[in-house]
Structures are given as C-alpha cells and as structure tokens.
C-alpha positions as protocol buffer text, in pm:
chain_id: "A"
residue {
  index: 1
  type: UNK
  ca { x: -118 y: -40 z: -122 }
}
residue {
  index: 2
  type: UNK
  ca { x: -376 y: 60 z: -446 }
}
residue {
  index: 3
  type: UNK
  ca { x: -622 y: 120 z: -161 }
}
residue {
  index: 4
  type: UNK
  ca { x: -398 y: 392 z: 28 }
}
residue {
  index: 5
  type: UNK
  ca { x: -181 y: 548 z: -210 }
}
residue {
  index: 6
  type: UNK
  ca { x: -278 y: 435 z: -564 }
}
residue {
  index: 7
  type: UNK
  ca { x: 22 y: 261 z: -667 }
}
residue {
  index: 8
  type: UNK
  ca { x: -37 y: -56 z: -822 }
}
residue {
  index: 9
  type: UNK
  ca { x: 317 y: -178 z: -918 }
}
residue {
  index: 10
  type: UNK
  ca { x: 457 y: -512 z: -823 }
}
residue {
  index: 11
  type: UNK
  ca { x: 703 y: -411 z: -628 }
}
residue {
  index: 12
  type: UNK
  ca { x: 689 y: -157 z: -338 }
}
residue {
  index: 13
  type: UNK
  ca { x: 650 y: -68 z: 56 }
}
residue {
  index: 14
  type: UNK
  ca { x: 448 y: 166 z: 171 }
}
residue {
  index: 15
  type: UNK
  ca { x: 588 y: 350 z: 498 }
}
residue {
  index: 16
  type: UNK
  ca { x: 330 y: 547 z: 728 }
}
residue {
  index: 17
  type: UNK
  ca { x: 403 y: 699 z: 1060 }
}
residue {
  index: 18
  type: UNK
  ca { x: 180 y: 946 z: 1247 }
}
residue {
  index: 19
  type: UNK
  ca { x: 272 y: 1267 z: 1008 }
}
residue {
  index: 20
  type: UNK
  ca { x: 389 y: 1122 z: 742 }
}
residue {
  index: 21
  type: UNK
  ca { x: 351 y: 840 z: 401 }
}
residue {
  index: 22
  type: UNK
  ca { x: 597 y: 716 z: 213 }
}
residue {
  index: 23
  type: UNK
  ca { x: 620 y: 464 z: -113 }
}
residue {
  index: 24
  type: UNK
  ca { x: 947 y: 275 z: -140 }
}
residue {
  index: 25
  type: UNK
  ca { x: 996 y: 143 z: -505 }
}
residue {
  index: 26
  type: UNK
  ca { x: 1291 y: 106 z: -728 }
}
residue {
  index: 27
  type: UNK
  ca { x: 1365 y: 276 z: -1089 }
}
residue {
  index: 28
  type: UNK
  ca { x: 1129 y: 104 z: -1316 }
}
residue {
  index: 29
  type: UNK
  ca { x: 833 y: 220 z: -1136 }
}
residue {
  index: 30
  type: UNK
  ca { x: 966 y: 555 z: -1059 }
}
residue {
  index: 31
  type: UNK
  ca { x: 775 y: 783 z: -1329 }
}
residue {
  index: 32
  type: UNK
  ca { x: 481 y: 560 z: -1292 }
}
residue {
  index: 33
  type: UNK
  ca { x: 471 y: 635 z: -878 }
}
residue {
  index: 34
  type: UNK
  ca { x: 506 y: 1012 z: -928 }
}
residue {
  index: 35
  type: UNK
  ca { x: 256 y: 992 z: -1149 }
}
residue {
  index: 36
  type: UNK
  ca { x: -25 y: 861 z: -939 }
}
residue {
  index: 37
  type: UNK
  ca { x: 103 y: 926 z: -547 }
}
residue {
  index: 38
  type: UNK
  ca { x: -118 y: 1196 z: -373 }
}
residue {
  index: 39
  type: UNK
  ca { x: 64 y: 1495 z: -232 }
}
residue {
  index: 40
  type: UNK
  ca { x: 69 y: 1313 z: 122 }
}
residue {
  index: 41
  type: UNK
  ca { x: 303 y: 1057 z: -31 }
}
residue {
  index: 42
  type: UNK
  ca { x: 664 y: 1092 z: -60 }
}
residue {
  index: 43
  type: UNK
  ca { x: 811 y: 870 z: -331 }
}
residue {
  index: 44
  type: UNK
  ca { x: 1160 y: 714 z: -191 }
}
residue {
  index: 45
  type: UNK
  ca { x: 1365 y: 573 z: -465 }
}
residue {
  index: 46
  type: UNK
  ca { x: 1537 y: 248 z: -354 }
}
residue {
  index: 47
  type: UNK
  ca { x: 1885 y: 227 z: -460 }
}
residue {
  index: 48
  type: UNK
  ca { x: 2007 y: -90 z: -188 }
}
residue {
  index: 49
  type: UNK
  ca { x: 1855 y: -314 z: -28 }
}
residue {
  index: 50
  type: UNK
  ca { x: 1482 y: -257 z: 99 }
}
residue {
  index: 51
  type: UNK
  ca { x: 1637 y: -290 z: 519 }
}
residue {
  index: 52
  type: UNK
  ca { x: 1881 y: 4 z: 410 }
}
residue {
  index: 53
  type: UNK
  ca { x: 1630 y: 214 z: 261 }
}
residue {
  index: 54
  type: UNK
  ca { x: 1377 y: 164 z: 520 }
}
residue {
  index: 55
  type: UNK
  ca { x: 1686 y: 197 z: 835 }
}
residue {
  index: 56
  type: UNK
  ca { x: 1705 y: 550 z: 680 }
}
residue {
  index: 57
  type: UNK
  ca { x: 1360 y: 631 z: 636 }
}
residue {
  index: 58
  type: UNK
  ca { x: 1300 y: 505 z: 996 }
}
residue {
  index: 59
  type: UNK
  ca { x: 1546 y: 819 z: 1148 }
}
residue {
  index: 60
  type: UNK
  ca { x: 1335 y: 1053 z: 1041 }
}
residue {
  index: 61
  type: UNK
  ca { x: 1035 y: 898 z: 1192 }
}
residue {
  index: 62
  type: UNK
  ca { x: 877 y: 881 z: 1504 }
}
residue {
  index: 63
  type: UNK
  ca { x: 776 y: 511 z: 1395 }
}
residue {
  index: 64
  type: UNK
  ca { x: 945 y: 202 z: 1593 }
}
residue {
  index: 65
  type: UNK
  ca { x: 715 y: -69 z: 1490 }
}
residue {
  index: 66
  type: UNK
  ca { x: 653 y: -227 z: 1146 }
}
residue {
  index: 67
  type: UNK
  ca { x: 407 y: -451 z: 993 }
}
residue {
  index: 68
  type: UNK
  ca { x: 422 y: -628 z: 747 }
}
residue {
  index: 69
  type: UNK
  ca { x: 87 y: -662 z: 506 }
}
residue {
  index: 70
  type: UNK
  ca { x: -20 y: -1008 z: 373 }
}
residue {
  index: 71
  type: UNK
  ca { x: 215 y: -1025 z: 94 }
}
residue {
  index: 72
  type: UNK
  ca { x: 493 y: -1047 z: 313 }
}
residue {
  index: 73
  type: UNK
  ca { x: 633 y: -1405 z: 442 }
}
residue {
  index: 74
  type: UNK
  ca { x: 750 y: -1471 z: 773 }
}
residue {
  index: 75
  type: UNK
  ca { x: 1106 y: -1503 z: 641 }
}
residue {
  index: 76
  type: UNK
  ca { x: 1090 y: -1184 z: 464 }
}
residue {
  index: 77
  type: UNK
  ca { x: 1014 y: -1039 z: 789 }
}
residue {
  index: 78
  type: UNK
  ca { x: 1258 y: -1241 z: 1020 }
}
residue {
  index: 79
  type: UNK
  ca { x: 1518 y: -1103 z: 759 }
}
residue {
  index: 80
  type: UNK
  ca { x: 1481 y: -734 z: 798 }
}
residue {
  index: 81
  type: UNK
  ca { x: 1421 y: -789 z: 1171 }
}
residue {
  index: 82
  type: UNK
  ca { x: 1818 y: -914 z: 1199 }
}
residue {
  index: 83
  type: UNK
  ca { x: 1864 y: -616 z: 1010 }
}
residue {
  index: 84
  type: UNK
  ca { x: 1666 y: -314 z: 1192 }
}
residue {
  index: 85
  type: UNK
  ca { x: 1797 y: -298 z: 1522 }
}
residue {
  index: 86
  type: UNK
  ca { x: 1561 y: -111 z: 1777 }
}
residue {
  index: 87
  type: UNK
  ca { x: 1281 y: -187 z: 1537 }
}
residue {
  index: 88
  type: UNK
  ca { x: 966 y: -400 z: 1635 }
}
residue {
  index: 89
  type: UNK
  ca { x: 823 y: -641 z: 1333 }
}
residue {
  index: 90
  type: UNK
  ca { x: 470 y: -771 z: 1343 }
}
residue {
  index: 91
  type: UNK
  ca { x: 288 y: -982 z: 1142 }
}
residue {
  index: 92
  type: UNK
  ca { x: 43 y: -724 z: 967 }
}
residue {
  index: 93
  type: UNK
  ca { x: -345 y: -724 z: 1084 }
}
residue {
  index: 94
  type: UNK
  ca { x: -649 y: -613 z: 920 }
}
residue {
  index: 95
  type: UNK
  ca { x: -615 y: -267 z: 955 }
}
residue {
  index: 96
  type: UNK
  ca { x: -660 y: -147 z: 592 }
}
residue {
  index: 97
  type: UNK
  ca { x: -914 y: -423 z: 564 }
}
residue {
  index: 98
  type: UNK
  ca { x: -1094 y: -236 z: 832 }
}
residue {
  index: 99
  type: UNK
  ca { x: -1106 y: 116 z: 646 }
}
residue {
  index: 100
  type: UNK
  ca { x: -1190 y: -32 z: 337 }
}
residue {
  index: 101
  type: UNK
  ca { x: -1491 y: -184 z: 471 }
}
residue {
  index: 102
  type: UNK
  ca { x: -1627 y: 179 z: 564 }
}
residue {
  index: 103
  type: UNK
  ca { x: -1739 y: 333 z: 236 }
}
residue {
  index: 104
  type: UNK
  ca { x: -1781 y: 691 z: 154 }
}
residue {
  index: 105
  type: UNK
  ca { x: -2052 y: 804 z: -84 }
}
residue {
  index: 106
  type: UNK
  ca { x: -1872 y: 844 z: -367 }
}
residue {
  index: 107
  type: UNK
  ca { x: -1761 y: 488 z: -325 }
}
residue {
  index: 108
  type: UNK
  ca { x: -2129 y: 420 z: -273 }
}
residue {
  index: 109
  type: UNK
  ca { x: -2256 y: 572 z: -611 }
}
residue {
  index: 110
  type: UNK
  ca { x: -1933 y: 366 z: -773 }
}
residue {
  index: 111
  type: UNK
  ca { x: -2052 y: 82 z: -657 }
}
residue {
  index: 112
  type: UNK
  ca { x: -2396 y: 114 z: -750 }
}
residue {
  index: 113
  type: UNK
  ca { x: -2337 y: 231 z: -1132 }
}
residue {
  index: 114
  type: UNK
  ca { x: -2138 y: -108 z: -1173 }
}
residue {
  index: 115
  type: UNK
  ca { x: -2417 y: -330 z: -1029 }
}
residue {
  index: 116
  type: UNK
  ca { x: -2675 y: -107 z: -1259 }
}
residue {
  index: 117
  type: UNK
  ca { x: -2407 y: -201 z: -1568 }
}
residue {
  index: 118
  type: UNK
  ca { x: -2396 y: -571 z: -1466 }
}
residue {
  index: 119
  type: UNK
  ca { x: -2813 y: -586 z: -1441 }
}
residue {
  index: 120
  type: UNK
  ca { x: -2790 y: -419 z: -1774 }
}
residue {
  index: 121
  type: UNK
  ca { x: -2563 y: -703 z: -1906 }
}
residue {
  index: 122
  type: UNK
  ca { x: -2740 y: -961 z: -1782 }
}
residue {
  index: 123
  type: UNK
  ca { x: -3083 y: -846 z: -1937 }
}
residue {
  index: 124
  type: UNK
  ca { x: -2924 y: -785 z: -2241 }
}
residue {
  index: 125
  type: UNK
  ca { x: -2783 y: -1143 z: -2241 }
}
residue {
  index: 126
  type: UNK
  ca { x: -3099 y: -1331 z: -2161 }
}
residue {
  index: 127
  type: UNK
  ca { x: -3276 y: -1133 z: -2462 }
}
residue {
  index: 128
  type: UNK
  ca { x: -2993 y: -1273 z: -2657 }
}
C-alpha cells in the first residue's frame, strides 16, 4: 500500500479499478491519509464495517473482482465473500511485487546514494 499510494498506516484497503484509486481507512488515520494520498487517490472514510464500505464503493465501479494482498487471511477473505454478493475474491498475486521490481531512475539514483552512505559507514568503521 506505501508502494502505491504512500499511506503507511496500520490499518487500510486500498481499492483500484480501471479509472479510479481509492484508500479505505477509519478516523484516526484520516488527517494523516489526506496528508500524503496523491491526487489519483480518493480517501473513503470508513464509518461500518470494511464489507459495507467496500459494497458501496464497488457501485460506482466497473470492478467485480477483488484481491486480497498478503496481509489478508483466508478467513478474512471467506468473510467478506458471504458478504459481497456478485463479487469475485482471490487470493492476491504478485502484481505490485512485479512493478516494484521495475525501477525508474530516480529510484535508481536513491538507491545508489544509500549504498554510497553504507560504503561510507563501513570505511569509517574499520578506521575506527
């Protein structure tokens, strides 16, 4: 969820159709969400249960299948199947593994200043 939208709370669901992204969270993490969510994410604001929240969200969607992403147990999902009629479940796949193996060069020159920083470390440490 950090990867795609930013938001690194403890609790949320991140919706995402064809044309459009939404984070599910509840009050404590509402300022917090605004605060980091691109433009291309809606923030939802979960006031029942997650199944009601997302049976509302689906409507307005074109989306009839969701996945779950590792965090989430087979139960969780066989619960919100018995309560999402017409909706497909699936285990989630690797998906966002997938893009996050593909790095962009800004990603690129991150990831080479923190290998320069731990070579620095470690030099400094064996002079020590």
């Amino acid at each position: 969820m950090a990867y795609l939208c930013g938001f690194r709370g403890s609790y949320g669901h991140l919706l995402i159709d064809e044309r459009e992204a939404f984070l599910i969270t509840d009050s404590r993490y509402e300022e917090y969400a605004r605060s980091v969510l691109p433009e291309s994410v809606a923030f939802v604001l979960q006031k029942r249960d997650i199944s009601h929240t997302l049976r509302d969200l689906l409507k307005r969607t074109s989306e009839k299948t969701l996945r779950g992403g590792p965090q989430h147990e087979p139960g969780r999902l066989e619960t919100l199947k018995n309560s999402l009629t017409g909706v497909r479940l699936r285990a989630g796949g690797d998906e966002v593994n997938s893009l996050r193996m593909i790095k962009e060069g800004e990603e690129i020159e991150l990831l080479r200043k923190a290998v320069r920083i731990a070579d620095d470390c470690f030099a400094h440490l064996l002079d020590w």
